[in-house]
Backbone and ligand atoms as CSV (ligand in chain L), in Angstrom:
chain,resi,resn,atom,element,x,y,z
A,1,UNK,N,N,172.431,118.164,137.294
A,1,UNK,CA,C,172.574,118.921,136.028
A,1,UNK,C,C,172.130,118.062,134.851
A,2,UNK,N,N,171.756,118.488,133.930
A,2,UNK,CA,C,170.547,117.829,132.420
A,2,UNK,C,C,172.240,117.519,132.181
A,3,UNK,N,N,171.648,116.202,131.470
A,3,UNK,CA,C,172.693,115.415,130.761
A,3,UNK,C,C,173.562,116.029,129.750
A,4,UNK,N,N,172.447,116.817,128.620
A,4,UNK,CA,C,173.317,117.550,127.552
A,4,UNK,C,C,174.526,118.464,128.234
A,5,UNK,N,N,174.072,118.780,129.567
A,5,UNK,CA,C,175.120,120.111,130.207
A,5,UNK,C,C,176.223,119.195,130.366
A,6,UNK,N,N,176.418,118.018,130.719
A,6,UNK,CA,C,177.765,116.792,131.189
A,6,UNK,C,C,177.769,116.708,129.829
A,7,UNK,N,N,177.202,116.574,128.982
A,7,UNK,CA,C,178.369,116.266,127.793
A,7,UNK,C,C,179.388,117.380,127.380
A,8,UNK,N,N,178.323,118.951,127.368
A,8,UNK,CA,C,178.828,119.966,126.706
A,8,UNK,C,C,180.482,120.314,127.906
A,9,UNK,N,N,180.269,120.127,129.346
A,9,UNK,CA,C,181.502,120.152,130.041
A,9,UNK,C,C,182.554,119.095,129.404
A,10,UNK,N,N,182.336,117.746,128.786
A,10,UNK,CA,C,182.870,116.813,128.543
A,10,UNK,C,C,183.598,117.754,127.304
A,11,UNK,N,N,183.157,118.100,126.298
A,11,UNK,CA,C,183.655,118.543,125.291
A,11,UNK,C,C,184.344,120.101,125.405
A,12,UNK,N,N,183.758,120.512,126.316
A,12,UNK,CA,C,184.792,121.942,126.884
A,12,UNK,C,C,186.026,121.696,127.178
A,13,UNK,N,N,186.201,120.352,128.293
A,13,UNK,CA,C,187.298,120.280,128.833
A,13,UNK,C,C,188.337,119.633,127.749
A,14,UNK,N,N,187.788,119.020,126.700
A,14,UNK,CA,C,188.419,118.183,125.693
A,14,UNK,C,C,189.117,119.436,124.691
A,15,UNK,N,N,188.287,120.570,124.387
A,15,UNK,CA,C,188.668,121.645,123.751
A,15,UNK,C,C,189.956,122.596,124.054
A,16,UNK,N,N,189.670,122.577,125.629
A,16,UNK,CA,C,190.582,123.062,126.457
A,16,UNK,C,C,191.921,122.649,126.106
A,17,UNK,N,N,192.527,121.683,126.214
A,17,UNK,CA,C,193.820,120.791,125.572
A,17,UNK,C,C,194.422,121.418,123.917
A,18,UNK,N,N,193.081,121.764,123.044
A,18,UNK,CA,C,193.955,122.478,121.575
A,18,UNK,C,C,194.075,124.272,121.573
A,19,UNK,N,N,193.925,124.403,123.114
A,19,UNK,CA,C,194.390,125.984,123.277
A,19,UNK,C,C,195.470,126.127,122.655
A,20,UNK,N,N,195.921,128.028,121.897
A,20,UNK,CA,C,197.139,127.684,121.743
A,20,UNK,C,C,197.163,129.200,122.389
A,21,UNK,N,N,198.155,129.101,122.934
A,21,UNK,CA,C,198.326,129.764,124.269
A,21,UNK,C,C,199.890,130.600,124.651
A,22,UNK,N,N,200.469,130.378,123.565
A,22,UNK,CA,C,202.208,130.719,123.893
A,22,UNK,C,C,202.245,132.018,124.819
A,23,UNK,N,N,201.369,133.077,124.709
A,23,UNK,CA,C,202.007,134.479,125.613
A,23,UNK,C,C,200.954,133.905,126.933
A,24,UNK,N,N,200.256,133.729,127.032
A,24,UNK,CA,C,199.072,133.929,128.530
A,24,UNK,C,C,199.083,132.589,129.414
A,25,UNK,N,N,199.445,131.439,128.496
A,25,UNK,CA,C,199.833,129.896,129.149
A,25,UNK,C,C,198.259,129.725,129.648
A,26,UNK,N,N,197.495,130.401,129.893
A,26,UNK,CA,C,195.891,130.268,130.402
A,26,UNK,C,C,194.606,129.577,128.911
A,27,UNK,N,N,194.771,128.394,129.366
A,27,UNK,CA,C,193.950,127.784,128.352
A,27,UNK,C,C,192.943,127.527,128.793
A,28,UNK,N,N,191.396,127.761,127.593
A,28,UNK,CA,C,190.126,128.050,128.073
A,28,UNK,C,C,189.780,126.747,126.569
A,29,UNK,N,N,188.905,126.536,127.228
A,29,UNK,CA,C,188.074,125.437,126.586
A,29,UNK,C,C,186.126,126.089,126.542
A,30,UNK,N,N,185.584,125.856,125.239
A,30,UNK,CA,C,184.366,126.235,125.538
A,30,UNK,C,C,183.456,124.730,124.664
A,31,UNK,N,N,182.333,125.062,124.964
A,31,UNK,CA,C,181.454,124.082,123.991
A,31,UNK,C,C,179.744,124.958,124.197
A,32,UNK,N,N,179.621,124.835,122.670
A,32,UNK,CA,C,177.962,125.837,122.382
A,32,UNK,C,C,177.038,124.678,122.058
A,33,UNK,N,N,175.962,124.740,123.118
A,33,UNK,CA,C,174.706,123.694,122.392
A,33,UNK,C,C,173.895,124.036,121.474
A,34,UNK,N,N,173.766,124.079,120.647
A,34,UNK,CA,C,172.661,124.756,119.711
A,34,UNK,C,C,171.245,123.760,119.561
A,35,UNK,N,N,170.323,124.823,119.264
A,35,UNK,CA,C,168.941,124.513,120.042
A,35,UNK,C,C,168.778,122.857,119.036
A,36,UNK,N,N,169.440,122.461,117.796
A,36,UNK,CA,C,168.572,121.333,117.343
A,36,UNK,C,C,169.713,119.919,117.832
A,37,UNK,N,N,170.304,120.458,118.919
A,37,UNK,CA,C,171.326,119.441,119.880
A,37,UNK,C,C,172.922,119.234,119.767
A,38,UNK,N,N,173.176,119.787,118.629
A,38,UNK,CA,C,174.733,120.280,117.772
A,38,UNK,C,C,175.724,120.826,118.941
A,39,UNK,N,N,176.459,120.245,118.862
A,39,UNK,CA,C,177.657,120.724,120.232
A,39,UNK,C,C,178.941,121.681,119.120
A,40,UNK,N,N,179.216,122.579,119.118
A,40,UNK,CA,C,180.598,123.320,118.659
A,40,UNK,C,C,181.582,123.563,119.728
A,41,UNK,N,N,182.931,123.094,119.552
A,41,UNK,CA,C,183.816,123.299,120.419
A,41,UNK,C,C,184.605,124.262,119.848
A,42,UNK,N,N,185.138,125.179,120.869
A,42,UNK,CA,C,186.261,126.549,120.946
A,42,UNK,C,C,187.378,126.381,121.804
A,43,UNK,N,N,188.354,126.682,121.634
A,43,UNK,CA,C,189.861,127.315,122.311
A,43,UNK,C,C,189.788,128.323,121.972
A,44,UNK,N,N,190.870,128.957,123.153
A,44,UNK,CA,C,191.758,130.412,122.961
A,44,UNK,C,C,192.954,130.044,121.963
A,45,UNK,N,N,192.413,131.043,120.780
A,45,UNK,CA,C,193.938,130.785,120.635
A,45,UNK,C,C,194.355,132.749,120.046
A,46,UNK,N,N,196.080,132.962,120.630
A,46,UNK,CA,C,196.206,133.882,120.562
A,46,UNK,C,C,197.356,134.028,119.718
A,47,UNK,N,N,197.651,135.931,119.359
A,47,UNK,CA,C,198.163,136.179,118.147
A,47,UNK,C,C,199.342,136.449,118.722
A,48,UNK,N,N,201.071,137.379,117.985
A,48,UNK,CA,C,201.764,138.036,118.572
A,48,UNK,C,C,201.689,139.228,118.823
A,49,UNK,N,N,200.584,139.603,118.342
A,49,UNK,CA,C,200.020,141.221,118.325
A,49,UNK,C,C,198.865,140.448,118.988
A,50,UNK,N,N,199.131,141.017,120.435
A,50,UNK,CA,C,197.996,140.599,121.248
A,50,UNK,C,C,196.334,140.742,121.120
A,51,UNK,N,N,196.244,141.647,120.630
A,51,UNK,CA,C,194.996,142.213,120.542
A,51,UNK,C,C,193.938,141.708,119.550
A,52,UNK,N,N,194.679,140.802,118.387
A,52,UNK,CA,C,194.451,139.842,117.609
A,52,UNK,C,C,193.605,138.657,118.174
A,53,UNK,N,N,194.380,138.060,119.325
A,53,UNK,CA,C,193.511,137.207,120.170
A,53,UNK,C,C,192.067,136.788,120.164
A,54,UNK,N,N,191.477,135.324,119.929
A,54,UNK,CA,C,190.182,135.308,120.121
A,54,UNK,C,C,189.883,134.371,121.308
A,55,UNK,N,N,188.799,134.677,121.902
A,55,UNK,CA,C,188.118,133.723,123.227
A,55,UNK,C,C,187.809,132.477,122.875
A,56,UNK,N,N,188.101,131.310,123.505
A,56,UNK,CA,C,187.519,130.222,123.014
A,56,UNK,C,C,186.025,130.313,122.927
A,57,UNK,N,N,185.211,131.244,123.849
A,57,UNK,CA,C,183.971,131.365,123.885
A,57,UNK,C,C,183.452,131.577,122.148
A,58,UNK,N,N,184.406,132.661,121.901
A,58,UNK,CA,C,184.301,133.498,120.548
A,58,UNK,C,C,184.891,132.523,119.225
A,59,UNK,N,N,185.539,131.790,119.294
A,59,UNK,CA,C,186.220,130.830,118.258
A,59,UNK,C,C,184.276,129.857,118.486
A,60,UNK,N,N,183.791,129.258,118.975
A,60,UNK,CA,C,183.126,128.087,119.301
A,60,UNK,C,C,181.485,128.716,118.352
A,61,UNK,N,N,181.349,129.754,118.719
A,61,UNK,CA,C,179.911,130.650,118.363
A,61,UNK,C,C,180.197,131.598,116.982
A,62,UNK,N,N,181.316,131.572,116.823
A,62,UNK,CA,C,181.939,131.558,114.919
A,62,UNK,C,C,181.922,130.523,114.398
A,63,UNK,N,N,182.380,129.487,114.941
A,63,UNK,CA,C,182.221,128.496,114.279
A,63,UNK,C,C,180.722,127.813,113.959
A,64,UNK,N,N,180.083,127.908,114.855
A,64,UNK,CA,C,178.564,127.609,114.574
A,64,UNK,C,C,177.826,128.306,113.641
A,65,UNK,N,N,177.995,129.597,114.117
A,65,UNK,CA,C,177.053,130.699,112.997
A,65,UNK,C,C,177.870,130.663,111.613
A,66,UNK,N,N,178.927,130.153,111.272
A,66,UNK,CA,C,179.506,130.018,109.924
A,66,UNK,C,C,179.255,128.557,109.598
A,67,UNK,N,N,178.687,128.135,110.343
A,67,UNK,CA,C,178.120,126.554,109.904
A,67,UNK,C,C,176.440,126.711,109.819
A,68,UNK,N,N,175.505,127.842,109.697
A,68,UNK,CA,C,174.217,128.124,109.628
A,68,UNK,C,C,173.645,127.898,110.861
A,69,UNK,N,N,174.133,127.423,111.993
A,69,UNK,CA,C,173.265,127.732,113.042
A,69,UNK,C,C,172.981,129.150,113.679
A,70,UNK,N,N,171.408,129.118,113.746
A,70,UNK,CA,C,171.108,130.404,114.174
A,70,UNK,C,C,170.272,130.228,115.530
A,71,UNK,N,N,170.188,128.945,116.176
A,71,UNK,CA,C,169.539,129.093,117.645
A,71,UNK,C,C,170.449,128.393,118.596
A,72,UNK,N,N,170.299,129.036,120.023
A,72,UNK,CA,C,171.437,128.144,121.049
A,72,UNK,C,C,170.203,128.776,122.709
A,73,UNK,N,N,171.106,127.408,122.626
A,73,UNK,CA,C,171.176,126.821,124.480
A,73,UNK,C,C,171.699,127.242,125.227
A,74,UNK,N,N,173.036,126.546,125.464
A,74,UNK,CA,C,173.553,126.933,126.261
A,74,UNK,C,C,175.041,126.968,126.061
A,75,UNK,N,N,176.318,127.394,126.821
A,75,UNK,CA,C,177.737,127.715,126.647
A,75,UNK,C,C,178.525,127.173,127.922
A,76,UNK,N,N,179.061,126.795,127.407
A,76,UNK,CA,C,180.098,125.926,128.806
A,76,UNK,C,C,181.353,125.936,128.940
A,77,UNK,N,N,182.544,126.516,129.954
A,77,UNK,CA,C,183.451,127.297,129.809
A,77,UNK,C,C,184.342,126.635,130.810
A,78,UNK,N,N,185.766,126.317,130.371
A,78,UNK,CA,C,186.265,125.819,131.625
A,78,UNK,C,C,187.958,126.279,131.858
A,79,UNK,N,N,188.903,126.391,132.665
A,79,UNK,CA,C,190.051,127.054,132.412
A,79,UNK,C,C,190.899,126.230,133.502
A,80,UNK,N,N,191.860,126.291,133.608
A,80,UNK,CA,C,193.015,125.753,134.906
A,80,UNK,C,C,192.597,126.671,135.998
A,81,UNK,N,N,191.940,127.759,135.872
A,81,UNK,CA,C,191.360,128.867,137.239
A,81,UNK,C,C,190.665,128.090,138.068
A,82,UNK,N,N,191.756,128.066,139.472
A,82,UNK,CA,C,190.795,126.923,140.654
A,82,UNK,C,C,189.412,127.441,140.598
A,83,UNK,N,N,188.728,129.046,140.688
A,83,UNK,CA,C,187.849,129.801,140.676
A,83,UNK,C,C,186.951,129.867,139.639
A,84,UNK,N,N,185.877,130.473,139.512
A,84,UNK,CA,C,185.118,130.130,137.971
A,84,UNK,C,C,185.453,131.026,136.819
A,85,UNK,N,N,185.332,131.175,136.025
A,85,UNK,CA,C,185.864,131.668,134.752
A,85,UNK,C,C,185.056,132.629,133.773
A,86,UNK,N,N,184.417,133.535,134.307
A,86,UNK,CA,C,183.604,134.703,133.793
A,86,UNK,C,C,184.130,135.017,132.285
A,87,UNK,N,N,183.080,135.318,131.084
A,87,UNK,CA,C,183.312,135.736,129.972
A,87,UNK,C,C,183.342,137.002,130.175
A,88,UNK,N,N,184.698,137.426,129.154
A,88,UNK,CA,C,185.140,138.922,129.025
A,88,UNK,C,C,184.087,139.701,128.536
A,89,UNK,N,N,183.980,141.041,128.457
A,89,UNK,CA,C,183.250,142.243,128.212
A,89,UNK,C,C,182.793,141.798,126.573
A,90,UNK,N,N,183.899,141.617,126.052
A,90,UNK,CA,C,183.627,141.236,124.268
A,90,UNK,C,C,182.645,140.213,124.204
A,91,UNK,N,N,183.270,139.236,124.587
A,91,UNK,CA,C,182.395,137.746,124.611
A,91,UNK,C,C,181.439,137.997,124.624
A,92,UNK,N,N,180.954,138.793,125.859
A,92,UNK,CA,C,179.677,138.775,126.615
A,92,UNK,C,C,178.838,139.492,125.227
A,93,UNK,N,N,179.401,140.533,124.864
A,93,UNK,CA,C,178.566,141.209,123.782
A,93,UNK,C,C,178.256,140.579,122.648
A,94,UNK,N,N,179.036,139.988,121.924
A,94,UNK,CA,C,179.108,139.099,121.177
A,94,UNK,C,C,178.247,137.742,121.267
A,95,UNK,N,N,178.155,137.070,122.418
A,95,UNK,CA,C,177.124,135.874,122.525
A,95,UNK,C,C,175.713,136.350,122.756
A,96,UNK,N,N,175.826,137.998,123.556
A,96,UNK,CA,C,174.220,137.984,123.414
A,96,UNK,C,C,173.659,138.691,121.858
A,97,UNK,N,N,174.228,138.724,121.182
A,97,UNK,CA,C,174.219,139.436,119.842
A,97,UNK,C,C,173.442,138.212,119.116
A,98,UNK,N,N,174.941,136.800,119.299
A,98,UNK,CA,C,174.868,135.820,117.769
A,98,UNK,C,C,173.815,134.496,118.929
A,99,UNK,N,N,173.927,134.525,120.091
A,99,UNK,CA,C,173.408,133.400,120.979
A,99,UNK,C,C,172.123,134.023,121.627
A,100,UNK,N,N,171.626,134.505,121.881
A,100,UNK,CA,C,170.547,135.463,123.064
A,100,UNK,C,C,171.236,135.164,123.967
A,101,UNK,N,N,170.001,134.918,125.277
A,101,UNK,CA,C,170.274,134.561,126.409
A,101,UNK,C,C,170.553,133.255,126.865
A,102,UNK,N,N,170.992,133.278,126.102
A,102,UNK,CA,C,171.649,131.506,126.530
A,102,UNK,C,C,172.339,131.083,128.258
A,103,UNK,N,N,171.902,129.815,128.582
A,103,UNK,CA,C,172.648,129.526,130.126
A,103,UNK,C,C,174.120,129.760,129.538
A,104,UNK,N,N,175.268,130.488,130.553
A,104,UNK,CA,C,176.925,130.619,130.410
A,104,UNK,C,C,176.629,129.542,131.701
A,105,UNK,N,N,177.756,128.192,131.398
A,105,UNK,CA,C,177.649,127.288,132.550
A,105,UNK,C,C,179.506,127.667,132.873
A,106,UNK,N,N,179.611,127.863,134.139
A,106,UNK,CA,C,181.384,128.043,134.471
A,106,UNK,C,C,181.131,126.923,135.454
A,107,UNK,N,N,182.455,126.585,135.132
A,107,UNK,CA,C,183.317,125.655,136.138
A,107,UNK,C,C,184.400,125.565,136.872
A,108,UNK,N,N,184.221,124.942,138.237
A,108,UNK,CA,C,185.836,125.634,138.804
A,108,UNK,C,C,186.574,124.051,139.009
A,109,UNK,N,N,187.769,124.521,139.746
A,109,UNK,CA,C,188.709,123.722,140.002
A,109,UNK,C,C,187.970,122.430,140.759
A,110,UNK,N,N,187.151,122.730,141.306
A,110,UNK,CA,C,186.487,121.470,141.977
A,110,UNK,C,C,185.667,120.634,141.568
A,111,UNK,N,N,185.286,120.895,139.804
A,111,UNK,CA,C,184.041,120.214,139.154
A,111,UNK,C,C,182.297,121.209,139.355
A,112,UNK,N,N,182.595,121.789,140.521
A,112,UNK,CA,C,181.186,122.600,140.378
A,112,UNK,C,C,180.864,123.367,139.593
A,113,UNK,N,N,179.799,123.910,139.207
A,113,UNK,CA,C,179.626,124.733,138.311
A,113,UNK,C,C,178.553,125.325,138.590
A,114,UNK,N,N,178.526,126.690,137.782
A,114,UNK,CA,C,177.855,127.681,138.367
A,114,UNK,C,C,177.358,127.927,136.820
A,115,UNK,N,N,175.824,128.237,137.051
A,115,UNK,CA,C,175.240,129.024,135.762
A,115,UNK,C,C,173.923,129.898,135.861
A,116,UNK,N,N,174.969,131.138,134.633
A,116,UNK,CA,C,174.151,132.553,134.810
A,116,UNK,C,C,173.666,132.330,133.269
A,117,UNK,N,N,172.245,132.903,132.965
A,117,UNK,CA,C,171.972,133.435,132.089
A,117,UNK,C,C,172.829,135.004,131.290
A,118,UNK,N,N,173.089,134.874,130.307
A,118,UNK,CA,C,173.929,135.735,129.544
A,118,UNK,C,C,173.465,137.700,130.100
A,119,UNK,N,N,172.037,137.234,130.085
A,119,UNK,CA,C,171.858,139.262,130.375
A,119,UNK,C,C,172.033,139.375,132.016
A,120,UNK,N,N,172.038,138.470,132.771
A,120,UNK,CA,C,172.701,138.361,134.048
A,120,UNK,C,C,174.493,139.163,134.151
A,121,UNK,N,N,175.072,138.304,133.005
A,121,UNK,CA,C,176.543,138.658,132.496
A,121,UNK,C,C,176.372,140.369,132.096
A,122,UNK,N,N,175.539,140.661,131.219
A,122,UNK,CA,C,175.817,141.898,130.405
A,122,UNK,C,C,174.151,142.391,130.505
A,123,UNK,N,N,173.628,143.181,131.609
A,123,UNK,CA,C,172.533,143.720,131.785
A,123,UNK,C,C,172.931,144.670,131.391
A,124,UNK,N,N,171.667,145.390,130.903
A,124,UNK,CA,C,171.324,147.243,130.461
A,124,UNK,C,C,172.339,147.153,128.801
A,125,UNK,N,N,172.168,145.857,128.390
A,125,UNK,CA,C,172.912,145.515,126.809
A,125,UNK,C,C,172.632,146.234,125.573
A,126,UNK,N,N,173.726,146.788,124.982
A,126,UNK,CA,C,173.566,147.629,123.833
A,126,UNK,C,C,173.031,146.771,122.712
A,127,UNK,N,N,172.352,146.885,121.843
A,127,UNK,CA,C,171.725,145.913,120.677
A,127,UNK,C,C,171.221,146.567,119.356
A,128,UNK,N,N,170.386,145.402,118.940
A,128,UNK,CA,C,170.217,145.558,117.834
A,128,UNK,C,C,168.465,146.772,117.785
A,129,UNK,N,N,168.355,146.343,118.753
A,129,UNK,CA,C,166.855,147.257,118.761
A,129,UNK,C,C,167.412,148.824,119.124
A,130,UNK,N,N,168.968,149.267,119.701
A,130,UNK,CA,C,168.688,150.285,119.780
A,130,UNK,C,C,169.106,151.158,118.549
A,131,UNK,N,N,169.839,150.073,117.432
A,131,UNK,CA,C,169.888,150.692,115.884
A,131,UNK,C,C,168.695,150.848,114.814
A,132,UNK,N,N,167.901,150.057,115.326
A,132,UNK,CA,C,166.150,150.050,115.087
A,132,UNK,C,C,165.654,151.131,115.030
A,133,UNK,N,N,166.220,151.729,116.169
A,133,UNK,CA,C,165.493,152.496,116.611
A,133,UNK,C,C,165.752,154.167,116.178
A,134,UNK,N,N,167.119,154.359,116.083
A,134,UNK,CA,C,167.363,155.509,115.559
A,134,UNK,C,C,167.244,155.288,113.902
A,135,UNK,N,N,166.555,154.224,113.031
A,135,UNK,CA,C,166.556,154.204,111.465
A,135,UNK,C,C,165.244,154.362,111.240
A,136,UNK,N,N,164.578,154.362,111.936
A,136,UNK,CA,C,162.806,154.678,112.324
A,136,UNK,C,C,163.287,156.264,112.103
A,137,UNK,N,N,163.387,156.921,112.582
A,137,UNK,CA,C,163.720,158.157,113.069
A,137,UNK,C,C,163.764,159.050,111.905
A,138,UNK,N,N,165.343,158.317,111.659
A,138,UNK,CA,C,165.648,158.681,110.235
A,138,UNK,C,C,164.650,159.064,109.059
A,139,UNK,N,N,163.806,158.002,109.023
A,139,UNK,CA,C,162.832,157.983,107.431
A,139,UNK,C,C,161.797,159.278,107.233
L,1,THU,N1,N,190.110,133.966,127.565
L,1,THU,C1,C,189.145,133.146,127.021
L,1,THU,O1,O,189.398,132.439,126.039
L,1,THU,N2,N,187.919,133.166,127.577
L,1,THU,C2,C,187.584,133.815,128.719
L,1,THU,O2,O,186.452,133.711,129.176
L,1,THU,C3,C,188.586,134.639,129.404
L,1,THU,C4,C,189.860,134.859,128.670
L,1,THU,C5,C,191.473,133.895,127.010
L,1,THU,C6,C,191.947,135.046,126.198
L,1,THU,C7,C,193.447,134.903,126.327
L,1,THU,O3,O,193.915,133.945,125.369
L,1,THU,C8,C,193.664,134.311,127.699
L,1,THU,O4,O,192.406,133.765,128.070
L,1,THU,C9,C,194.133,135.287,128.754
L,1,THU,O5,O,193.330,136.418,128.749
């Protein structure tokens, strides 16, 4: 695996630790490479009105795009799940929105890791071209 990917796990798993986690106890750690080499780290952290809740995926790729980055690499995701750790339905929409297709790198309990490209995650993706497309229409 390319070196930048061992750091960005290095800083996932480091992220992982400022989860704040009181209802789900399931702490997720993420880290976003952005294309000019910039690492952003994310936790979960959740609300008492559950639904409030954000993904560490989603805390990490806010934090970047509110810091002016507008190109990325790749996303690296890690959890106490012996198994690998798939981004939720939101996430998924959300990173291919503010990230494209960026590598999602998961990791399991054993150090391996597995990586899908994002429209792998969320094929046949709702977007920005299909609001394009009905404002054409419109005029
Ligand atoms: N969670 C993440 O942060 N990322 C994922 O990829 C899956 C789920 C969080 C949300 C919530 O705080 C907890 O895990 C349980 O769903």
């Amino acid at each position: 695996m390319r070196a930048r990917y061992q750091e960005l796990l290095q800083v996932a798993l480091r992220a992982k630790r400022k989860a704040h986690v009181p209802y789900s106890h399931f702490h997720v750690g993420a880290a976003l490479l952005a294309s000019n080499g910039h690492i952003y780290s994310g936790c979960n952290i959740e609300i008492s009105s559950y639904g409030l809740t954000i993904c560490a995926e989603r805390t990490a790729i806010f934090k970047a795009i509110s810091e002016g980055e507008k190109r990325f690499r790749a996303l690296a995701v890690v959890s106490d799940d012996p198994g690998f750790t798939p981004p939720c339905g939101a996430c998924r929409q959300v990173l291919l929105d503010l990230a494209g297709n960026i590598d999602f790198i998961m990791v399991n309990g054993k150090g391996r890791t597995k990586t899908l490209k994002l429209v792998e995650l969320l094929p046949h993706a709702f977007g920005n071209a299909n609001l394009q497309r009905t404002k054409k229409k419109r005029k």
